[in-house]
Each structure stands twice: as structure tokens, then as C-alpha cells.
KEDOLO-544627 format. One line per field, with one value per residue: x, y, z of N, C-alpha, C, O, CB in turn. Coordinates in pm, whole numbers. Each point is the difference from the previous one (the first is absolute). Glycine has a CB too. Example, Ala and Ser with C-alpha at 12.3 -4.5 7.8 and 13.67 -1.06 7.14 Angstrom:
# residues 2
npx <- (1319, 154)
npy <- (-569, 222)
npz <- (780, -197)
capx <- (-89, 82)
capy <- (119, 119)
capz <- (0, 6)
cpx <- (90, -77)
cpy <- (120, 109)
cpz <- (0, 73)
opx <- (104, 51)
opy <- (-2, 111)
opz <- (66, 17)
cbpx <- (-293, 67)
cbpy <- (-115, -174)
cbpz <- (59, -232)
END
This chain:
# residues 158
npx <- (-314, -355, 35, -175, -215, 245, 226, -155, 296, 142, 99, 135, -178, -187, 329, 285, -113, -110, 303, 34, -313, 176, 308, -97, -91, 216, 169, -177, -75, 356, 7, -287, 105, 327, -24, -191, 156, 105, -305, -49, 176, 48, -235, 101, 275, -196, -231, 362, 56, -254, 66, 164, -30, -233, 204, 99, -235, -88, 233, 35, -175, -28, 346, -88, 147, 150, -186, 366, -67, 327, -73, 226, 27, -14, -300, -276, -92, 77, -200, 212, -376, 179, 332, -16, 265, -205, 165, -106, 181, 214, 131, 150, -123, -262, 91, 219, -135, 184, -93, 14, 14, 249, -311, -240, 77, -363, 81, -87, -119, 103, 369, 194, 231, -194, 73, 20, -32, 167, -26, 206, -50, 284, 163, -308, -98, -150, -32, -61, -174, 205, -47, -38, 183, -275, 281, -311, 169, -17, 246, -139, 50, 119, -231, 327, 256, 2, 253, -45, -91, -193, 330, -76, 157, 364, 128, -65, 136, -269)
npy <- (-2706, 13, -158, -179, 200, -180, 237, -71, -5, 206, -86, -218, 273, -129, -192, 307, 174, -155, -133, 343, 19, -204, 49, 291, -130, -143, 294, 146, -139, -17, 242, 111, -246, 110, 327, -136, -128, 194, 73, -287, -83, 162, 26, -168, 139, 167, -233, -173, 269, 5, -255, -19, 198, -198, -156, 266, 77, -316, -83, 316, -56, -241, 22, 238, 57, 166, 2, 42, 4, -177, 287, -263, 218, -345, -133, 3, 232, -218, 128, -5, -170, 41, -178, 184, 158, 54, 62, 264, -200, 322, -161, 341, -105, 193, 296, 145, -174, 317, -58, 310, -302, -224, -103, -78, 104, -130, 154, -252, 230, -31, 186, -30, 92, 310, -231, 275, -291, 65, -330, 200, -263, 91, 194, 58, 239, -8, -269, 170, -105, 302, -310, 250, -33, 245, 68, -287, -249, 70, -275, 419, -111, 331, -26, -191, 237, 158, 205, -144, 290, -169, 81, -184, -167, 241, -110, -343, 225, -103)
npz <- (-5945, -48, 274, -155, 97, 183, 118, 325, -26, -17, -347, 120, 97, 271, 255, -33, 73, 373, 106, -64, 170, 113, 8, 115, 117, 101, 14, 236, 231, 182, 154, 1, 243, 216, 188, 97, 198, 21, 55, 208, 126, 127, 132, 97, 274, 95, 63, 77, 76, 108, 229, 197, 144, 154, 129, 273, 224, 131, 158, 127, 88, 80, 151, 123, -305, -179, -247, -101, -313, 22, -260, -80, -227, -18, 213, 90, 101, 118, 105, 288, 78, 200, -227, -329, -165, -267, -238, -204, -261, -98, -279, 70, -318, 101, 143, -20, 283, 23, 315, 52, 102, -74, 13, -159, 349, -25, 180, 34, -228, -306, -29, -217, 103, -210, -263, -300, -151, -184, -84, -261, -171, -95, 285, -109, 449, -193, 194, 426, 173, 125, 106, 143, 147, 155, 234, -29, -49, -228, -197, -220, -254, -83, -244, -72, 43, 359, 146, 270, -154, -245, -191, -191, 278, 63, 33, 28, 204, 142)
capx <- (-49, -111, -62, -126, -142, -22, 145, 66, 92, 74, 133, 193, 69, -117, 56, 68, -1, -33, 87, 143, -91, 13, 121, -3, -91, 65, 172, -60, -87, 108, 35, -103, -111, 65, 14, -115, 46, 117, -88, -30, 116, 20, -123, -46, 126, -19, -155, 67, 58, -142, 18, 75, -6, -136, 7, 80, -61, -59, 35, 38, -103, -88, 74, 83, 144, 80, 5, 83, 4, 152, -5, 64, -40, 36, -59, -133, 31, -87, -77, 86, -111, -9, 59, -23, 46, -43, 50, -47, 68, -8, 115, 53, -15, -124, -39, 75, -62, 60, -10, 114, 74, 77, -92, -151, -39, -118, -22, -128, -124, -64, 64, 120, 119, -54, 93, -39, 1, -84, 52, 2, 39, 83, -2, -35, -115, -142, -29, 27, -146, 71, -59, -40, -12, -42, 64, -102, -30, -115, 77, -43, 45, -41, -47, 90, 80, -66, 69, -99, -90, -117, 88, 46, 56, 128, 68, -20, 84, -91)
capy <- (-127, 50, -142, -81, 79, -122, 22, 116, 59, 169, -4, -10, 133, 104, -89, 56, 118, 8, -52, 105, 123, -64, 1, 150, 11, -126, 58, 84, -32, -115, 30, 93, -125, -35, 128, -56, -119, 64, 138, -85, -6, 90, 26, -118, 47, 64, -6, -85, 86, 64, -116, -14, 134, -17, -168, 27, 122, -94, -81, 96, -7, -86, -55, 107, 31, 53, -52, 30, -11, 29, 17, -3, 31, -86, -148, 24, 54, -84, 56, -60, -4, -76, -120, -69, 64, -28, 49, 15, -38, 93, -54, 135, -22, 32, 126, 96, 42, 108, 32, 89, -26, -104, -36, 45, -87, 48, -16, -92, 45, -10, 76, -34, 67, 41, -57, -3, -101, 26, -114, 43, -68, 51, 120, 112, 10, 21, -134, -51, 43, 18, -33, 66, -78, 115, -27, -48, -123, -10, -61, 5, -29, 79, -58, -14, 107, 49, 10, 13, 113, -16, 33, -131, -88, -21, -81, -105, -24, 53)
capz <- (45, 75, 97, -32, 47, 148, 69, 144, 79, -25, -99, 81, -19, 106, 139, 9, 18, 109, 91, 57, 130, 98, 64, 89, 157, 92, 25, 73, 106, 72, 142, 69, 52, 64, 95, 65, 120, 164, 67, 97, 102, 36, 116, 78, 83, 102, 129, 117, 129, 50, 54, 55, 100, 86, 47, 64, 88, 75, 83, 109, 53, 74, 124, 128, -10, -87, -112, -81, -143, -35, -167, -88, -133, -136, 13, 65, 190, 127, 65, 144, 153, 169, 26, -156, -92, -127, -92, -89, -96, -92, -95, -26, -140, -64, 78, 134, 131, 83, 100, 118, 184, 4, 110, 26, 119, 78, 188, 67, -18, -139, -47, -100, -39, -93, -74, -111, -121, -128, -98, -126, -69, -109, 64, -103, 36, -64, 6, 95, 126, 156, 136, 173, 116, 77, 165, 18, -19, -131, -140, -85, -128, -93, -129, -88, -53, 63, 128, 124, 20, -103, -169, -87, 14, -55, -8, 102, 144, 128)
cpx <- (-133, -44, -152, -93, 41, 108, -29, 116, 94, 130, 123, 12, -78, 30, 149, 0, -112, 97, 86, -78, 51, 134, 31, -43, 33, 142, 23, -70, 130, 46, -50, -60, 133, 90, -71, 22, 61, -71, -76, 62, 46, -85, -6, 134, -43, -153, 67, 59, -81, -28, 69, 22, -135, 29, 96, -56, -99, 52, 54, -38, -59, 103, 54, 130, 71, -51, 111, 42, 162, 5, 145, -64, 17, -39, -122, -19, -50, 7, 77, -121, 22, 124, 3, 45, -44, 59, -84, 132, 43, 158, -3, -12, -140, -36, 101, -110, 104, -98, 81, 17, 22, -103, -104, -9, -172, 54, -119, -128, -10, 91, 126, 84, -51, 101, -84, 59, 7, 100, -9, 65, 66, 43, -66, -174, -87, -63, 16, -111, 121, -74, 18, 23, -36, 62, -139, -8, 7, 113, -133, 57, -26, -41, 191, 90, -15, 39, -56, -83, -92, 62, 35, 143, 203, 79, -27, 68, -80, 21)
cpy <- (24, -175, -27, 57, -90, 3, 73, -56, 123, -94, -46, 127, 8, -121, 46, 81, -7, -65, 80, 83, -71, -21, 160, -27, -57, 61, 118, 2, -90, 76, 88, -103, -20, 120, -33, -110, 25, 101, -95, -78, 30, 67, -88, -34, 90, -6, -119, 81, 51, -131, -42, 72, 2, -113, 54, 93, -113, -76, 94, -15, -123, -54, 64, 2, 48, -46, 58, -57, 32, 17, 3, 23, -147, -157, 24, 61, -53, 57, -81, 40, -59, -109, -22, 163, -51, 89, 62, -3, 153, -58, 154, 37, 80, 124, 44, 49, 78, 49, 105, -16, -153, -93, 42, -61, 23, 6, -85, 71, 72, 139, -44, 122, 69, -31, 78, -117, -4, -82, 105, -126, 73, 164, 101, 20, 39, -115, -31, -7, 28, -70, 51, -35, 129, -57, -69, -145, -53, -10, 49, 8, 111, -42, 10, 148, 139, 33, -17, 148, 36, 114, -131, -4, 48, -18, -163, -29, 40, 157)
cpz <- (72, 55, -10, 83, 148, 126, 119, 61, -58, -91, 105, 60, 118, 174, 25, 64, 185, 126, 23, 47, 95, 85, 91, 85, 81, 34, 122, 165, 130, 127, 54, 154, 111, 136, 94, 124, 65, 68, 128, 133, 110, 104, 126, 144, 69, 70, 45, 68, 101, 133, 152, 101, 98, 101, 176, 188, 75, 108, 82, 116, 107, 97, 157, -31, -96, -110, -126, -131, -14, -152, -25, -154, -123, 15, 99, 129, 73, 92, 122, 105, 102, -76, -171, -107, -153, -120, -152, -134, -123, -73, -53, -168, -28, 56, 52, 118, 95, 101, 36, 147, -23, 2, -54, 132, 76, 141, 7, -37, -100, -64, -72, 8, -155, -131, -177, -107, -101, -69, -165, -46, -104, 32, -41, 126, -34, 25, 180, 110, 121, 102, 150, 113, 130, 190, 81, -16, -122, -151, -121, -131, -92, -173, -74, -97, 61, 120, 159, 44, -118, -95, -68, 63, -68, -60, 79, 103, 95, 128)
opx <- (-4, 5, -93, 53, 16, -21, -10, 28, -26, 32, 10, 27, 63, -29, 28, 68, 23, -5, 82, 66, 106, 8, 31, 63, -20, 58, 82, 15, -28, -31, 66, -38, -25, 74, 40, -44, -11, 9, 34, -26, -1, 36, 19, -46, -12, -55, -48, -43, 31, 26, -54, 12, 6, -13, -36, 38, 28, -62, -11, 52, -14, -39, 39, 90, -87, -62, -57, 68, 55, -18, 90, -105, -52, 20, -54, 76, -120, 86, 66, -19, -21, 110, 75, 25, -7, 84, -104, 104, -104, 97, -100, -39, -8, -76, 86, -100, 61, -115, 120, 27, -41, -8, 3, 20, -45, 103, -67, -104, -66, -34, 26, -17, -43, 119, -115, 119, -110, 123, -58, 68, -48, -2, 59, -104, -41, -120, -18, -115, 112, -114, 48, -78, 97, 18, 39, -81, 71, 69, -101, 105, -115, 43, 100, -35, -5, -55, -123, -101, -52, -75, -23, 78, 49, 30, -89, 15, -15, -83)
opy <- (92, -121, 76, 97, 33, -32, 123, -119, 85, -118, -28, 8, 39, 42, -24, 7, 89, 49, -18, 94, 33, 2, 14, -47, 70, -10, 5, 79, 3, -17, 54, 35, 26, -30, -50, 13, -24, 6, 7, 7, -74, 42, 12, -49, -27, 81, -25, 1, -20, 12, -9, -54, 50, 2, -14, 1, -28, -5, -45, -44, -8, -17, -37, 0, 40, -103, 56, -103, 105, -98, 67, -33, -21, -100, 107, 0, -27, 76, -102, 112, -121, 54, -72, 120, -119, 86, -52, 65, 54, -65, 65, 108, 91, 55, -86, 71, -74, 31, -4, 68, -71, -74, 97, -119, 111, -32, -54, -61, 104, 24, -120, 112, -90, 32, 40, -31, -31, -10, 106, -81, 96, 89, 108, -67, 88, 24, -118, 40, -48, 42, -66, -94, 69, -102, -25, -72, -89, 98, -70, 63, 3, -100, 61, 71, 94, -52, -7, 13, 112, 91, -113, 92, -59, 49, -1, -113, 122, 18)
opz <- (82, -24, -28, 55, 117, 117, -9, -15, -84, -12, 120, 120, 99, 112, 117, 103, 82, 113, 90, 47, 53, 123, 118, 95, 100, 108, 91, 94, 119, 118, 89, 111, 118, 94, 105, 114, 121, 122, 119, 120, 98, 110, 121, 103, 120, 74, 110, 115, 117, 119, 110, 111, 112, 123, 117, 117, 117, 106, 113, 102, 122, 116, 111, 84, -78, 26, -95, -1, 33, -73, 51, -55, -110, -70, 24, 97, -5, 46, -16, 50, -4, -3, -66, 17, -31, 27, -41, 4, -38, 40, -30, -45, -82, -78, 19, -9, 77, -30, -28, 98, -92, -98, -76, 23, 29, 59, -89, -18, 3, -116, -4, 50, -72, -2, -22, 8, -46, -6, -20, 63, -61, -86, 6, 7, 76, 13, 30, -15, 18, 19, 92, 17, 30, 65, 114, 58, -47, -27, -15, -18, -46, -57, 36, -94, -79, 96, 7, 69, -3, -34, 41, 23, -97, -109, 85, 48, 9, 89)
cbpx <- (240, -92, 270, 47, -253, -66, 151, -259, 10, -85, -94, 128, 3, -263, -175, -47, 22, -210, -117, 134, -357, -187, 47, -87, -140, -182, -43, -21, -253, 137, 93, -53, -168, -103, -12, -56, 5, 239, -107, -66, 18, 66, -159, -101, 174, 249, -231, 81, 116, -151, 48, 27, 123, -156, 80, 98, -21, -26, 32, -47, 13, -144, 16, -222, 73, 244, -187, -38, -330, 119, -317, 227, 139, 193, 296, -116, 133, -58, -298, 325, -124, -446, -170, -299, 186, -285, 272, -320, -38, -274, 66, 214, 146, 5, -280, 284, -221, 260, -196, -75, -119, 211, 121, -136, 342, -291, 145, 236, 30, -259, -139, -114, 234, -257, 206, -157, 44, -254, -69, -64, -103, -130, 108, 259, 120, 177, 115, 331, -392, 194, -40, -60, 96, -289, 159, 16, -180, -311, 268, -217, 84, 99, -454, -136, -8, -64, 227, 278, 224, -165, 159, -222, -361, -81, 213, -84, 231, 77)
cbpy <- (-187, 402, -26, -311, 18, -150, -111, 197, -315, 339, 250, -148, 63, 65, -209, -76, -1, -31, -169, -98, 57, -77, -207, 194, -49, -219, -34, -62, -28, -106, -119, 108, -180, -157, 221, 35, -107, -11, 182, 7, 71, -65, 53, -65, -14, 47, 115, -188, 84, 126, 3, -27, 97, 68, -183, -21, 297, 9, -155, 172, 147, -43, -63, -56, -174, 128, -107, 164, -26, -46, 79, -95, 307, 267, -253, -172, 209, -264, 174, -54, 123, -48, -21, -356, 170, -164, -105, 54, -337, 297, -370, -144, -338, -281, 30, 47, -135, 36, -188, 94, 258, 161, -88, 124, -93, -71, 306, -23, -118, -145, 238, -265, -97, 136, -325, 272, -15, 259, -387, 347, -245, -270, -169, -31, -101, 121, 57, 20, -163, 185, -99, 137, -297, 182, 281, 278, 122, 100, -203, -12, -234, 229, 53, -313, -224, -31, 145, -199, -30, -173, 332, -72, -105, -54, 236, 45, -83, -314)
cbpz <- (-61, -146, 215, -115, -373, -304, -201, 104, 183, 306, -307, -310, -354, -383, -170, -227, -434, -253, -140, -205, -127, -246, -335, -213, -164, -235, -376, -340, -328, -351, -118, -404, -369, -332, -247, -349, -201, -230, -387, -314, -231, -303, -314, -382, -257, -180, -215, -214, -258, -414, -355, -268, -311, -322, -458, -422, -292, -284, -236, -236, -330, -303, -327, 118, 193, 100, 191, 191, -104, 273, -92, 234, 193, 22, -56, -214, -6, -90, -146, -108, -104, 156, 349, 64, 212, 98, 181, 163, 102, 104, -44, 268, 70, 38, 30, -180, -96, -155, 51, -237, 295, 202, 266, -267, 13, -213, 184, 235, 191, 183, 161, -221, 222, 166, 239, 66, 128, 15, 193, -46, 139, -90, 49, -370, 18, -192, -322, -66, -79, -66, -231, -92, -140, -286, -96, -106, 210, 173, 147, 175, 90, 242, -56, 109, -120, -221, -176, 13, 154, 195, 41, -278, 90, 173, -134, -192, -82, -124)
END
């Protein structure tokens, strides 16, 4: 069968055959994209903790007084100042946040109870961060997958 000089566009066979590249690549690309998001996630959690732990250290400080982080693993931790009190939301489904202590407590002058953090997702620490908590005070966020004495990362029990 031959085609006319004037005829453009594509065949059936050649729009086939490109809608099944396309299906691969989309099949391929999905849950790369949808890892990707929890990875984000996941971060973005532990610079709220980072956060939270500052916020916490601040009001110590600026009130003169106690500031005690109550950790729970399977729900939120609240923060306890002087009369008020606040909270941080965590859902266990999407992260694990383990702690080795009951308490985070400030003092008035900016010091702490030395704590360790480590979130993971899907318990697979290659994907985790540790969060720090120094007898100083100071809440640092380690890079991703990345123990506190700067080896790889474990396990996700603090």
C-alpha cells in the first residue's frame, strides 16, 4: 500500500508502538517518584523536630524556666512550659520516630538532657536521619543515613 506525497501524520502501528514506550516509562518512573516523596517527607519531619526542639530551647530560656518534651513513640510529643503547652503531631504509619529517653528537658539556661532521634521510614536505615540533642542544648540534624558518630546509619533504634 503506498502513500500519497500530500498524506501526513503517523500509522496506528507507529502511535502503538509509542503509547507502549510511554506506558514503560510511567510504570518505571511511578514508584521511584512516589519513594522520592516519602524520602521528602521524612526530611522535612526531621527539620520539624530540629524546630521543635529549638522552639522548646528558646522558651526555657527566654521564660526562665523548665521546658519538658514528653516523647511518645506512637503519638505526638508535647512540649510542657511554665502554664502552656504544645505539640508536635507524628503518625507512626508514615515515619518512626524513636527516642532513648523518656523526656527532653531544657533548663533556664539553655542546656538539655542529651537525647538521641532517629526517624526512619519503613524501618530501613538507609533512608533515616538522627537528631542530636547535645548536653548544651544544641539539636543537630544529621545528613541522611548517617549515625551520630558519622558511620552509616544501622539500624532505626536510637
Amino acid at each position: 500500500m503506498s502513500r500519497r506525497r500530500d498524506m501526513h501524520g503517523f500509522t496506528l502501528i507507529e502511535l502503538m508502538i509509542t503509547l507502549a514506550l510511554l506506558t514503560i516509562v510511567v510504570a518505571i518512573a511511578v514508584p521511584n517518584f512516589t519513594f522520592l516523596i516519602q524520602k521528602t517527607r521524612l526530611q522535612s519531619k526531621a527539620e520539624e523536630l530540629v524546630g521543635f526542639l529549638q522552639f522548646a530551647r528558646s522558651q526555657a530560656v527566654t521564660q526562665r524556666t523548665t521546658a519538658a518534651i514528653a516523647v511518645d513513640d506512637d503519638g505526638p510529643w508535647v512540649l510542657s512550659f511554665g502554664s502552656n503547652e504544645r505539640q508536635l503531631e507524628h503518625i507512626p504509619a508514615q515515619a518512626q520516630m524513636l527516642a532513648n529517653v523518656a523526656t527532653v528537658t531544657y533548663r533556664a539556661n539553655g542546656t538539655a538532657t542529651p537525647a538521641v532521634v532517629t526517624l526512619c521510614l519503613d524501618g530501613n536505615p538507609a533512608t533515616g536521619f538522627v537528631v542530636e540533642v547535645q548536653s548544651s542544648g544544641a539539636a543537630r540534624l544529621h545528613p541522611r543515613g548517617i549515625d551520630v558518630d558519622g558511620s552509616d546509619l544501622a539500624s532505626c533504634e536510637p
